[in-house]
N, CA, C, O and CB atoms as a CASP TS submission, in Angstrom:
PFRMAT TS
TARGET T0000
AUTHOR 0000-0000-0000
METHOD Language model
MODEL 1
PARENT N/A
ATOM      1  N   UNK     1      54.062  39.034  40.812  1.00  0.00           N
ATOM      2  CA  UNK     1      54.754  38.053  39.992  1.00  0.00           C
ATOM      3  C   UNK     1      53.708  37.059  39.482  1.00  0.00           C
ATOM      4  O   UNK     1      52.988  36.412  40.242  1.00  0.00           O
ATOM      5  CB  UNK     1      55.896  37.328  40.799  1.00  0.00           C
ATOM      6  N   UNK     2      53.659  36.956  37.801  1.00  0.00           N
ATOM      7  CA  UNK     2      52.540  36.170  37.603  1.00  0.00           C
ATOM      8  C   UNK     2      53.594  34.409  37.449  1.00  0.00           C
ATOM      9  O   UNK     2      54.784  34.095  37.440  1.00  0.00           O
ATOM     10  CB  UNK     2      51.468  36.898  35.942  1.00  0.00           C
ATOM     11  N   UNK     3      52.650  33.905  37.382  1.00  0.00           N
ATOM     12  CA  UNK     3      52.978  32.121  36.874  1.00  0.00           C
ATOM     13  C   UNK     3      53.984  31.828  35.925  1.00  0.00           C
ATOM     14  O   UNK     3      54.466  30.695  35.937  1.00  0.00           O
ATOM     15  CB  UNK     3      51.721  31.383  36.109  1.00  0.00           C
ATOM     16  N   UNK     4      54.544  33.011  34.763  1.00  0.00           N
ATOM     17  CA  UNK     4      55.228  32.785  33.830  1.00  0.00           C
ATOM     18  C   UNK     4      56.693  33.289  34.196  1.00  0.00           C
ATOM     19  O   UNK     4      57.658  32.771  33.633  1.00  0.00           O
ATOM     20  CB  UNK     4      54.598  33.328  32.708  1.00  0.00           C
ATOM     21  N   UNK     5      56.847  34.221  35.065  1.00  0.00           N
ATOM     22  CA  UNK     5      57.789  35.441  36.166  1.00  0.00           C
ATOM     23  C   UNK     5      58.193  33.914  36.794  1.00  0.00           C
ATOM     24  O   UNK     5      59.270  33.399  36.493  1.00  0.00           O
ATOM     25  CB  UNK     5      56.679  37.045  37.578  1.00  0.00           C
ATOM     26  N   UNK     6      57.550  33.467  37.393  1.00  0.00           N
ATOM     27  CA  UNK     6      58.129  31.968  38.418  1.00  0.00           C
ATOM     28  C   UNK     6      58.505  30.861  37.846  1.00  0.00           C
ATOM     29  O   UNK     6      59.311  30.141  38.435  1.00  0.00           O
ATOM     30  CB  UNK     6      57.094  31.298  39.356  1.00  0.00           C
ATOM     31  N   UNK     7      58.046  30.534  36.700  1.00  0.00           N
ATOM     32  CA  UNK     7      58.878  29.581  35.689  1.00  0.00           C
ATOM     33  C   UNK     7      60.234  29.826  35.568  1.00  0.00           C
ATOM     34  O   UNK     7      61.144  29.036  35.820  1.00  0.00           O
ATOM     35  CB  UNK     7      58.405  29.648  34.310  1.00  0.00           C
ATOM     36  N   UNK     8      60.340  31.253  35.067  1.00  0.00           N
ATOM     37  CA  UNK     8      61.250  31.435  34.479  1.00  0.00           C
ATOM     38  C   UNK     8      62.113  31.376  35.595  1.00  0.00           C
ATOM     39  O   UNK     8      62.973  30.496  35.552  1.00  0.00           O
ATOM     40  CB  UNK     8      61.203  32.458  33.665  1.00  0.00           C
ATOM     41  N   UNK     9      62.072  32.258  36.782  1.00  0.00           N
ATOM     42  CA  UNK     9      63.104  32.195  37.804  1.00  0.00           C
ATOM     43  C   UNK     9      63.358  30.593  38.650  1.00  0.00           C
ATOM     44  O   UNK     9      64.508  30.390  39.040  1.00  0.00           O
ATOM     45  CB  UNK     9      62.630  33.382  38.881  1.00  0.00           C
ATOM     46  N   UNK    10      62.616  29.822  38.837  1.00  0.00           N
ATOM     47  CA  UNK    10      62.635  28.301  39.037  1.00  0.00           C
ATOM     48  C   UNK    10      63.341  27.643  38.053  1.00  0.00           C
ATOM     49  O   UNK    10      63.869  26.599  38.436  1.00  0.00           O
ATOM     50  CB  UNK    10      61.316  27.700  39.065  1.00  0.00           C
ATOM     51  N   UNK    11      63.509  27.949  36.882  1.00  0.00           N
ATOM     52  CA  UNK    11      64.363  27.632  35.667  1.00  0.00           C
ATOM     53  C   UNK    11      65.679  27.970  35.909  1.00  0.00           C
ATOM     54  O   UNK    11      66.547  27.164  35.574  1.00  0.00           O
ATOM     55  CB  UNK    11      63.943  28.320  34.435  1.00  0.00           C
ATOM     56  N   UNK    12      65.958  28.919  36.383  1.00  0.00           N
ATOM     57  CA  UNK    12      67.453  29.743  36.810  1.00  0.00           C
ATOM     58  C   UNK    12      67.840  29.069  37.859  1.00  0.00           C
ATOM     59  O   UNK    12      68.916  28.472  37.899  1.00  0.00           O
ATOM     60  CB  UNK    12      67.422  31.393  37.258  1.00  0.00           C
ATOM     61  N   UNK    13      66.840  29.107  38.989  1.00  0.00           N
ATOM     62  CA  UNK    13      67.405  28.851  40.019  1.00  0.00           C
ATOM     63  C   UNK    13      68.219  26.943  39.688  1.00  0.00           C
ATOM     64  O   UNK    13      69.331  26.537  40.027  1.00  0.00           O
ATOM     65  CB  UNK    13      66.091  29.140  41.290  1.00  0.00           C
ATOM     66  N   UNK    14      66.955  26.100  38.834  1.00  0.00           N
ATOM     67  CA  UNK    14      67.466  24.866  39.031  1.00  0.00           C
ATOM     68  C   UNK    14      68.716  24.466  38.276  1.00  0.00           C
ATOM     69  O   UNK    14      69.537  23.718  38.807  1.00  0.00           O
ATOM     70  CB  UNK    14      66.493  24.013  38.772  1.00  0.00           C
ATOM     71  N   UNK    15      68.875  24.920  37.109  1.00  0.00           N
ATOM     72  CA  UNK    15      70.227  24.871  36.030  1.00  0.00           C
ATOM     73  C   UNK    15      71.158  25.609  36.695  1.00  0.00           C
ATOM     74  O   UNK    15      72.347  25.338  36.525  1.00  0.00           O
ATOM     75  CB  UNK    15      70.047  25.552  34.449  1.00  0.00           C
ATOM     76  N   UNK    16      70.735  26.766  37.644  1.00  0.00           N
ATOM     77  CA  UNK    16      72.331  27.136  38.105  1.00  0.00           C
ATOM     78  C   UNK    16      73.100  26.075  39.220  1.00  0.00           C
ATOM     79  O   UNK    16      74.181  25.518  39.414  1.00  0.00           O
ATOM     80  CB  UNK    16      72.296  28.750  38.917  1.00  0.00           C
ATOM     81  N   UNK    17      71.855  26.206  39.749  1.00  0.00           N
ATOM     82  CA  UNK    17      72.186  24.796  40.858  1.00  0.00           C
ATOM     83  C   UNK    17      72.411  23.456  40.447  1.00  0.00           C
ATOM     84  O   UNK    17      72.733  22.574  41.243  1.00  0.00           O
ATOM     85  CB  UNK    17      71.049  24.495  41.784  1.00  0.00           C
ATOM     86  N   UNK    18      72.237  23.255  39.115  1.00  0.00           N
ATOM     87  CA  UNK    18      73.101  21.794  38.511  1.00  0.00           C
ATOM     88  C   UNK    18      74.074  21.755  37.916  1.00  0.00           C
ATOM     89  O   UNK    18      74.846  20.799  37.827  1.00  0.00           O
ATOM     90  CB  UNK    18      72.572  21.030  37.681  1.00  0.00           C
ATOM     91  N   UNK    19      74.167  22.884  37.392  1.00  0.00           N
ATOM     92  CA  UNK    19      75.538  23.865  36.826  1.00  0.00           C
ATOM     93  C   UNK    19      76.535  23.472  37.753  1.00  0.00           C
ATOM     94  O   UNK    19      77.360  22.575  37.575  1.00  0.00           O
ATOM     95  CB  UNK    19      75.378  25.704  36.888  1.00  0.00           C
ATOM     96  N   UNK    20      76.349  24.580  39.293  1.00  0.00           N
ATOM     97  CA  UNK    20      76.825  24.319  40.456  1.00  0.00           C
ATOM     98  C   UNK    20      77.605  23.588  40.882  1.00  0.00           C
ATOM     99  O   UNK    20      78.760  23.779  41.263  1.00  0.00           O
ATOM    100  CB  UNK    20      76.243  24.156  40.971  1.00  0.00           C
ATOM    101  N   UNK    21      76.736  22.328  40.816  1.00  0.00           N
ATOM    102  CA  UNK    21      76.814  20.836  41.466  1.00  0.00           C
ATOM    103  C   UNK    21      77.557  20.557  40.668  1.00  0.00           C
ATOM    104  O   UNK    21      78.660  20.917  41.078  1.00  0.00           O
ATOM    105  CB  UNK    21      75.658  19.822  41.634  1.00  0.00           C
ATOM    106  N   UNK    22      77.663  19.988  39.463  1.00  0.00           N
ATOM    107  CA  UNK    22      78.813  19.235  38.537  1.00  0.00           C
ATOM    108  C   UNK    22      80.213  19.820  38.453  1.00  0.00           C
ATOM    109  O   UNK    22      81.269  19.194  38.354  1.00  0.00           O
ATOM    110  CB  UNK    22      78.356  19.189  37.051  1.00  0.00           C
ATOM    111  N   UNK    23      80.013  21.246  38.515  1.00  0.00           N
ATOM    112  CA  UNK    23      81.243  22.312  38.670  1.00  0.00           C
ATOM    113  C   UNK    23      81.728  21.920  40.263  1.00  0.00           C
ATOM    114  O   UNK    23      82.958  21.896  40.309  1.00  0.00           O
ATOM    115  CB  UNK    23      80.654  24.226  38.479  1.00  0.00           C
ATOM    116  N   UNK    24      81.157  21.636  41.456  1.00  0.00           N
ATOM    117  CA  UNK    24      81.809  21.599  42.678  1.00  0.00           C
ATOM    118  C   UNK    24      82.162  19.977  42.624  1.00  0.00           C
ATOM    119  O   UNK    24      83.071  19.491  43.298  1.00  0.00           O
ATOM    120  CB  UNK    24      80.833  22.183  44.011  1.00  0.00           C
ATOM    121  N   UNK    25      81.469  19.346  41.889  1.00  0.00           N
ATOM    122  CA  UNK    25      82.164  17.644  41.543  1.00  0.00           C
ATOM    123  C   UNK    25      83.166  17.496  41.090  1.00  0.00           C
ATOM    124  O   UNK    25      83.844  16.470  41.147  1.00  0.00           O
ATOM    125  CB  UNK    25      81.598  16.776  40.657  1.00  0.00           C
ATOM    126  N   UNK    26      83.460  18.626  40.496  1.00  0.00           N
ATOM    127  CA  UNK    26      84.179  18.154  39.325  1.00  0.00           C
ATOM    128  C   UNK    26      85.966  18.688  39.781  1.00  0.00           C
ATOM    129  O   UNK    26      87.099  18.329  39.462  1.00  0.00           O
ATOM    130  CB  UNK    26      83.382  19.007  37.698  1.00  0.00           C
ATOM    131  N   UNK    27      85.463  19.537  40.522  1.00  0.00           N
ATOM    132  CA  UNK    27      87.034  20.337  41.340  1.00  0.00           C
ATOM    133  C   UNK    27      86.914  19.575  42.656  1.00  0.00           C
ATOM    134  O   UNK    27      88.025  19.576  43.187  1.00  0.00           O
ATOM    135  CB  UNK    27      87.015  22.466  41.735  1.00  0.00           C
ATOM    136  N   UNK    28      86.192  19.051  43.254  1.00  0.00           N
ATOM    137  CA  UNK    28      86.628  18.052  44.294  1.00  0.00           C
ATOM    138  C   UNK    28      87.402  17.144  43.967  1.00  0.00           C
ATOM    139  O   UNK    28      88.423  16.878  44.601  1.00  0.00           O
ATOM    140  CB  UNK    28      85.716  17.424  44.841  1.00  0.00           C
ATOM    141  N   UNK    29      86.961  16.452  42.768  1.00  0.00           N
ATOM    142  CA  UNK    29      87.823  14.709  42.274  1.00  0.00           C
ATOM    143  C   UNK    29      89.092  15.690  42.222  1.00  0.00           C
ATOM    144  O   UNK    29      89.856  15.789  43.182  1.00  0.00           O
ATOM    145  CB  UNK    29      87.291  13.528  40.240  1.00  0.00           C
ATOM    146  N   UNK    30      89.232  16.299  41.211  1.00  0.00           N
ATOM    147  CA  UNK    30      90.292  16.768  40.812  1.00  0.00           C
ATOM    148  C   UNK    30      91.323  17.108  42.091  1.00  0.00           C
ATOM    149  O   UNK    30      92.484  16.703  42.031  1.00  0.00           O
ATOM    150  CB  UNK    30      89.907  17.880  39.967  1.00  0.00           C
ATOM    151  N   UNK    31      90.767  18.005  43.454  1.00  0.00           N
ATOM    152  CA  UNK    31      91.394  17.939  44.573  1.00  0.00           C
ATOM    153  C   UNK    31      91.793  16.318  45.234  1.00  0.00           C
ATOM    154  O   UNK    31      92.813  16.048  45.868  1.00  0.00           O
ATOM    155  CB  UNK    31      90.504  18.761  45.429  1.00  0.00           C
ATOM    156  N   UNK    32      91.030  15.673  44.990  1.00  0.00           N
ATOM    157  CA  UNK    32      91.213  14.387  46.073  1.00  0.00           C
ATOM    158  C   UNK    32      92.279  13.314  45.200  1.00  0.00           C
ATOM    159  O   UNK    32      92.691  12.225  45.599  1.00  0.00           O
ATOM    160  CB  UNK    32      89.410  13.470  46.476  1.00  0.00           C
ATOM    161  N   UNK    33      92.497  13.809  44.242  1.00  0.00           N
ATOM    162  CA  UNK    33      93.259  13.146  43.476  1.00  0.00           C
ATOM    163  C   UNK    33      95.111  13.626  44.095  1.00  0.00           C
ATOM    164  O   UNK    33      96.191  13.095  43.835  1.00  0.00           O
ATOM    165  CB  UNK    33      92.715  13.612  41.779  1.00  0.00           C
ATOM    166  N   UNK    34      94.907  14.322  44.601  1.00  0.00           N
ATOM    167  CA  UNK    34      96.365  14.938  44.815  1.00  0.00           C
ATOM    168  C   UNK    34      96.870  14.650  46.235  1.00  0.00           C
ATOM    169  O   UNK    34      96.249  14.414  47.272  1.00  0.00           O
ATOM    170  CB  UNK    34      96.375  16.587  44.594  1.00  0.00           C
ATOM    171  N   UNK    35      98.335  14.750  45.943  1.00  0.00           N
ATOM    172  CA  UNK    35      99.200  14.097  47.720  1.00  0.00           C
ATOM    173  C   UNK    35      99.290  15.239  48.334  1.00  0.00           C
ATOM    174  O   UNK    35      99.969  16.189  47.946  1.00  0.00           O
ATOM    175  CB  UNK    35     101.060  13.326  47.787  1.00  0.00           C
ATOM    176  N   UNK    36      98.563  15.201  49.390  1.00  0.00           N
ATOM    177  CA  UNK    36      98.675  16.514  50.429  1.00  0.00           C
ATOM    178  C   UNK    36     100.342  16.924  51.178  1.00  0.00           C
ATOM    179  O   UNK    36     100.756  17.792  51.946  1.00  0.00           O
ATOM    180  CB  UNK    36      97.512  16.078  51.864  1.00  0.00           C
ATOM    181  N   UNK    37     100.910  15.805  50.476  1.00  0.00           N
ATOM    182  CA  UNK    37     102.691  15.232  51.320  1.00  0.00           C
ATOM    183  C   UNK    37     103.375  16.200  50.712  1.00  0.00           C
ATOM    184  O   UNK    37     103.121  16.307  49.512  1.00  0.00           O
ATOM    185  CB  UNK    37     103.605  13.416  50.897  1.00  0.00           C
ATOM    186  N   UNK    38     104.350  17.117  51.255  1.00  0.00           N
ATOM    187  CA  UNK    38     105.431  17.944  50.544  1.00  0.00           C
ATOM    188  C   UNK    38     106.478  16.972  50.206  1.00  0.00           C
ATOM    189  O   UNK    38     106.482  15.811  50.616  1.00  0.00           O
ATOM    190  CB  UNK    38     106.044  19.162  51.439  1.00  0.00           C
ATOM    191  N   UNK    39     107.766  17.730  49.096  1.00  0.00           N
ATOM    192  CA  UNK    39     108.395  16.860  48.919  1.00  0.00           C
ATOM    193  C   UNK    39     109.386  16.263  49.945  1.00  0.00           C
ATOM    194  O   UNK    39     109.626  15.062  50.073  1.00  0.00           O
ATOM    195  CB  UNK    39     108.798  17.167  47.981  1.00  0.00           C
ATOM    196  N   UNK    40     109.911  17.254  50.641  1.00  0.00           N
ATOM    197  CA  UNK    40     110.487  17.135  51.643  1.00  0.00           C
ATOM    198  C   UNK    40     110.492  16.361  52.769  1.00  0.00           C
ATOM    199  O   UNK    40     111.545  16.143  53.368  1.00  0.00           O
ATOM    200  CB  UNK    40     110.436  17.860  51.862  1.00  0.00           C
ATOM    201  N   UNK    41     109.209  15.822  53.207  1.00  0.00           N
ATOM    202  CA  UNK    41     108.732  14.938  53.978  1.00  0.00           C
ATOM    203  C   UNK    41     108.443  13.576  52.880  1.00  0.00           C
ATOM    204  O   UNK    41     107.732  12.746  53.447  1.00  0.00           O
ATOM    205  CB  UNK    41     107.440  15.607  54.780  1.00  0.00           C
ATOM    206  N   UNK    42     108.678  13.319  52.004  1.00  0.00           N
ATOM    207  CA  UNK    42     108.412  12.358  51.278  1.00  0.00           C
ATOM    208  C   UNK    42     110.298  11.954  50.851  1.00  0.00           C
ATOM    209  O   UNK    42     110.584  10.784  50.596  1.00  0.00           O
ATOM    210  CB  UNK    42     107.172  12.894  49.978  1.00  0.00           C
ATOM    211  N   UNK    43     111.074  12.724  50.835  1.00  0.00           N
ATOM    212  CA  UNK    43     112.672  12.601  51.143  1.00  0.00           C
ATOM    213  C   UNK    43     113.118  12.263  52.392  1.00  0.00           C
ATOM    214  O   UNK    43     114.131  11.584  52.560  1.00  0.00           O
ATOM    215  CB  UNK    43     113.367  13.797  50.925  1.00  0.00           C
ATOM    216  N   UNK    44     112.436  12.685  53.284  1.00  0.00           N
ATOM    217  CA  UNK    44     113.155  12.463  54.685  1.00  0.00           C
ATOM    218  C   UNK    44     112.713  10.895  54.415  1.00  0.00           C
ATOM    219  O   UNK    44     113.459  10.217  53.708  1.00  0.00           O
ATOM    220  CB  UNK    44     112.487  13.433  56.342  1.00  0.00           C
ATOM    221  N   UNK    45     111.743  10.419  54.860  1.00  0.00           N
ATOM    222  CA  UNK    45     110.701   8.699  55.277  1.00  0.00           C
ATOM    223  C   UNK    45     111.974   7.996  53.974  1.00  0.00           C
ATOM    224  O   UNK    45     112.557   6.936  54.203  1.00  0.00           O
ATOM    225  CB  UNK    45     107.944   8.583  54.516  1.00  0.00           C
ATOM    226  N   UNK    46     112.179   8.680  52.873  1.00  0.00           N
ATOM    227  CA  UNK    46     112.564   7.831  52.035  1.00  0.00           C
ATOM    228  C   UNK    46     114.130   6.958  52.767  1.00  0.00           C
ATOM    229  O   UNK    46     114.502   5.808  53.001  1.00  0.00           O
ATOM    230  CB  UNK    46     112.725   8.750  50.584  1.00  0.00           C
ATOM    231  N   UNK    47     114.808   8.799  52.942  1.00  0.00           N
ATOM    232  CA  UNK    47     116.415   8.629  53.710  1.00  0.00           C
ATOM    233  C   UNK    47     116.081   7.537  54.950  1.00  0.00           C
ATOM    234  O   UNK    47     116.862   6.620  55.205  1.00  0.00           O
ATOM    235  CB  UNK    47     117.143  10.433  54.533  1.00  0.00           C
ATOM    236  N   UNK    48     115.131   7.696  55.508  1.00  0.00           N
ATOM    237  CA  UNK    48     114.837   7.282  57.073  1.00  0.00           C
ATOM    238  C   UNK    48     115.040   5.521  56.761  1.00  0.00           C
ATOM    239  O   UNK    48     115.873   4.827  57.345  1.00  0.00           O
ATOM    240  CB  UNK    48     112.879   7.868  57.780  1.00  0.00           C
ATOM    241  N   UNK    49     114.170   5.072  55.817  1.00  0.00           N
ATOM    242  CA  UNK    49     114.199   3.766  55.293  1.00  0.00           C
ATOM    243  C   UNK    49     115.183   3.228  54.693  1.00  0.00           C
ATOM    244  O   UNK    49     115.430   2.023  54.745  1.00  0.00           O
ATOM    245  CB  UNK    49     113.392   3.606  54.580  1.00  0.00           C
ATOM    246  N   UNK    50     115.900   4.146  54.007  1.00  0.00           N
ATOM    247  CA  UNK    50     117.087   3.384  53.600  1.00  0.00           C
ATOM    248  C   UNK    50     118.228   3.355  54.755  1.00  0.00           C
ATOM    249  O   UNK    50     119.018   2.417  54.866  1.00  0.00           O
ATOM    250  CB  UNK    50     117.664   4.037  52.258  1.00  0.00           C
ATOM    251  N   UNK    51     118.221   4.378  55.515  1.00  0.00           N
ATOM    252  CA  UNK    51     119.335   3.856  56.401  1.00  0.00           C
ATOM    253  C   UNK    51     118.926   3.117  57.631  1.00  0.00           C
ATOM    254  O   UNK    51     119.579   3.053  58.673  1.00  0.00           O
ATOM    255  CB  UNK    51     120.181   4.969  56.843  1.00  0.00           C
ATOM    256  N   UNK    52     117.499   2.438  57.333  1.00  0.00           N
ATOM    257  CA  UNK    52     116.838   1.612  58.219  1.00  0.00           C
ATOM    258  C   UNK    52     117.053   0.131  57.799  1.00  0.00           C
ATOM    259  O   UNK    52     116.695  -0.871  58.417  1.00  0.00           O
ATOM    260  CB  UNK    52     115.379   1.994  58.277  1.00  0.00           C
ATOM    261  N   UNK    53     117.723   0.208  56.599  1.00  0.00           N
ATOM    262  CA  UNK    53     117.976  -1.038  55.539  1.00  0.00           C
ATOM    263  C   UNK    53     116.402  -1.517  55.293  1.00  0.00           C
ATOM    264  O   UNK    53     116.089  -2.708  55.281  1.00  0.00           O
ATOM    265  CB  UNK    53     119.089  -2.495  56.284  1.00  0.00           C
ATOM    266  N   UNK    54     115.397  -0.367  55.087  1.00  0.00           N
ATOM    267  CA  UNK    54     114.218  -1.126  54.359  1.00  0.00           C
ATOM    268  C   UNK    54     113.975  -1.212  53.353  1.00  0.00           C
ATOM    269  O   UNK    54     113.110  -1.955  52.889  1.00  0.00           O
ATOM    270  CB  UNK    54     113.271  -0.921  54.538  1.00  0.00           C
ATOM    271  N   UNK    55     114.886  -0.250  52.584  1.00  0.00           N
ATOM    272  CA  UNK    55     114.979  -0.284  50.616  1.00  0.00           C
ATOM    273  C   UNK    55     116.009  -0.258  50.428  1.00  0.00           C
ATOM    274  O   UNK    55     116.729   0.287  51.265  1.00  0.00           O
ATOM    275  CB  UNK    55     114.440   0.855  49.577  1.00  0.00           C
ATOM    276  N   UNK    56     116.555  -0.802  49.304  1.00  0.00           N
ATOM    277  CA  UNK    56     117.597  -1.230  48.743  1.00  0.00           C
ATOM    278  C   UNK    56     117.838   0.816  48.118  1.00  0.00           C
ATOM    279  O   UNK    56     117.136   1.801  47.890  1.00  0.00           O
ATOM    280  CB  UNK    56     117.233  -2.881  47.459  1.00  0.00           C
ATOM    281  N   UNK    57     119.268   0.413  48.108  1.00  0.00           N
ATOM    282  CA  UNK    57     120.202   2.005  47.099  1.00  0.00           C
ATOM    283  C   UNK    57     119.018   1.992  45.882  1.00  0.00           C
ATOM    284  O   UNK    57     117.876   2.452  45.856  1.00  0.00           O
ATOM    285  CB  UNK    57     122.509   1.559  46.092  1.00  0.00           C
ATOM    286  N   UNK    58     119.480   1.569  45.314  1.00  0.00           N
ATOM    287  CA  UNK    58     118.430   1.385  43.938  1.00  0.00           C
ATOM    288  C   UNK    58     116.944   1.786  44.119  1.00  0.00           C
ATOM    289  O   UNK    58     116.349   2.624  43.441  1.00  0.00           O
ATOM    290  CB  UNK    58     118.336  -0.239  43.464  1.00  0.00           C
ATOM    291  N   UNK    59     116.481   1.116  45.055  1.00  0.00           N
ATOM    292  CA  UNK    59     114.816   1.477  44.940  1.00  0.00           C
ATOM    293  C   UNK    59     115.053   3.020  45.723  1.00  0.00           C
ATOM    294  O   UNK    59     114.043   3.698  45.534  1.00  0.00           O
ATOM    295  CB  UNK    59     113.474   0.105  45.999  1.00  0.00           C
ATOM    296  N   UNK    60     115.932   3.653  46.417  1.00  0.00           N
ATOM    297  CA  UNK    60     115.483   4.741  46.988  1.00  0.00           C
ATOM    298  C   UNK    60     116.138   5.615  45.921  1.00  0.00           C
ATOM    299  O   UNK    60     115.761   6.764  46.151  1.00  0.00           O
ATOM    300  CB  UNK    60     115.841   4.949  48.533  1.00  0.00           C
ATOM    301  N   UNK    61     116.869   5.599  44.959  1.00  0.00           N
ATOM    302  CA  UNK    61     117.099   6.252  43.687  1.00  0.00           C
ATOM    303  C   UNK    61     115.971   6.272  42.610  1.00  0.00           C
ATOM    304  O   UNK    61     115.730   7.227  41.872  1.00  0.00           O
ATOM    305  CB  UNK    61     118.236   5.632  43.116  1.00  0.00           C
ATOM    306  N   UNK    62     115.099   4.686  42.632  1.00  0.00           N
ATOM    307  CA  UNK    62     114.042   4.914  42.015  1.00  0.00           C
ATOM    308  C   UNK    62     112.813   5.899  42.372  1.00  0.00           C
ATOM    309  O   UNK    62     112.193   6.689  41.660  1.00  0.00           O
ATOM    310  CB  UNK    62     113.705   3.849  41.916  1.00  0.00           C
ATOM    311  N   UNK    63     112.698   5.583  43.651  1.00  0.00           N
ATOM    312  CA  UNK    63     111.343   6.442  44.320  1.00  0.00           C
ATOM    313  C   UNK    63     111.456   7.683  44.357  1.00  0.00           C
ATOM    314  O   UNK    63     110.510   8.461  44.225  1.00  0.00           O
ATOM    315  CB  UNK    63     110.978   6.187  45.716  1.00  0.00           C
ATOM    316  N   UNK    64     113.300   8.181  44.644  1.00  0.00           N
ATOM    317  CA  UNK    64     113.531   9.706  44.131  1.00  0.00           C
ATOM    318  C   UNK    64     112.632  10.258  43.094  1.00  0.00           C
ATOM    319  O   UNK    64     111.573  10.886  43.091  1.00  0.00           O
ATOM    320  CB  UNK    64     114.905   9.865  43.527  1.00  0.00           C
ATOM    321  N   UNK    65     113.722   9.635  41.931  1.00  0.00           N
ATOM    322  CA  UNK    65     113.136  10.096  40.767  1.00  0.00           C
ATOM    323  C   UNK    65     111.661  10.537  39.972  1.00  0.00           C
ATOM    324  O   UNK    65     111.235  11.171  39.006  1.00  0.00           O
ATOM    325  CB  UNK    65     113.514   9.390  40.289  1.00  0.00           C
ATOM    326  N   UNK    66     111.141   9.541  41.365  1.00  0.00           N
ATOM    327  CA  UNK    66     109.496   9.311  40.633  1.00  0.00           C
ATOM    328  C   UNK    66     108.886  10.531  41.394  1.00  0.00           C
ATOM    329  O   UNK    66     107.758  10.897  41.063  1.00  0.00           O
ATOM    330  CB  UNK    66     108.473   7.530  41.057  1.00  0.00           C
ATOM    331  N   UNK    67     109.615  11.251  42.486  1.00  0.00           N
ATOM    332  CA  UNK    67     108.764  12.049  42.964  1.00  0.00           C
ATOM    333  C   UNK    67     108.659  13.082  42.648  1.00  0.00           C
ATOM    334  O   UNK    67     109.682  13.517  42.117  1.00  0.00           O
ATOM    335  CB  UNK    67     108.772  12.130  43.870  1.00  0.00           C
ATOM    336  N   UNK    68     107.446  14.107  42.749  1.00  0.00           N
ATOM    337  CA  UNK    68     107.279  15.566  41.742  1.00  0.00           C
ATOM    338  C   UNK    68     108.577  16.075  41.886  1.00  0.00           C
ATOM    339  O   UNK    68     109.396  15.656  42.704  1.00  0.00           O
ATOM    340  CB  UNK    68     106.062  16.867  42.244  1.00  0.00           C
ATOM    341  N   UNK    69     108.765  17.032  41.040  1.00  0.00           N
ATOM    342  CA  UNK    69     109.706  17.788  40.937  1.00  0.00           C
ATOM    343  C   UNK    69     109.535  19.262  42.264  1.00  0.00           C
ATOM    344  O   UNK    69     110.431  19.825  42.894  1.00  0.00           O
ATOM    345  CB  UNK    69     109.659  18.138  39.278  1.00  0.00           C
ATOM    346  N   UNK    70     108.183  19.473  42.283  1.00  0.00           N
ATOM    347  CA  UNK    70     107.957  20.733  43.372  1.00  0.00           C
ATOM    348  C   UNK    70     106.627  20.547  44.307  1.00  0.00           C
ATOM    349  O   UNK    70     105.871  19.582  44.424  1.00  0.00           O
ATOM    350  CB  UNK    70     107.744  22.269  42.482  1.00  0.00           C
ATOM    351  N   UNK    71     106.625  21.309  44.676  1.00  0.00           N
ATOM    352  CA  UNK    71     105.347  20.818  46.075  1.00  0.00           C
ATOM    353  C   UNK    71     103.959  21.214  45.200  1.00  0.00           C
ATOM    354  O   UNK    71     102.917  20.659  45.548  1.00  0.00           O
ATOM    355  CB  UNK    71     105.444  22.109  48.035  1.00  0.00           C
ATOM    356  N   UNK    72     103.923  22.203  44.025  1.00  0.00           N
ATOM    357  CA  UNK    72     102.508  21.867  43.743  1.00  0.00           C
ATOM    358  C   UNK    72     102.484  20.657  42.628  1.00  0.00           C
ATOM    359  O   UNK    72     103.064  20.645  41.542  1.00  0.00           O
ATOM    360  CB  UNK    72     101.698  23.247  43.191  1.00  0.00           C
ATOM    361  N   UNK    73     101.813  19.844  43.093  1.00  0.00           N
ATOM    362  CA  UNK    73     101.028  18.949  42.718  1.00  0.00           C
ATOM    363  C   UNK    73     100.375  18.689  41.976  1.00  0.00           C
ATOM    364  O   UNK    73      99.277  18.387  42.444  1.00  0.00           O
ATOM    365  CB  UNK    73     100.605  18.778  43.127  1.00  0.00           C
ATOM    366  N   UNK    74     100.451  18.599  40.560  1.00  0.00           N
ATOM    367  CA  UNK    74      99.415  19.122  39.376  1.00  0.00           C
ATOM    368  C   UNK    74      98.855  17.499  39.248  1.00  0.00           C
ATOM    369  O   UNK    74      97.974  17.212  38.438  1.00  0.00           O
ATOM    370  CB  UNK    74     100.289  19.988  37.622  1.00  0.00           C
TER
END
């Protein structure tokens, strides 16, 4: 392998590996951005509180509404 053979592959190796890196940045945020909570467990705490008298009818109709429609999480 002469001097010009090792450029070139040191060239590959470093752009794939920054490639890489911004591509595994970039689907992490995107993961950490999301509620690991199903909906179901985010209904129960809700029921649990209101018949704990910690939210009003109203706010536990609001917080319903606001919550996803299904467990994936977009």
């Amino acid at each position: 392998m002469d001097t010009s053979e090792f450029g070139f592959w040191a060239m590959l190796v470093f752009w794939g590996t920054a490639l890489g890196s911004i591509a595994l940045g970039i689907s992490w945020a995107r993961i950490k951005g999301r509620n690991p909570v199903r909906r179901a467990q985010l209904e129960k705490s809700l029921r649990r509180r209101l018949v704990a008298g910690e939210i009003t009818p109203e706010e536990y109709d609001r917080r319903m509404a606001a919550l996803p429609k299904d467990d994936r999480q977009h």
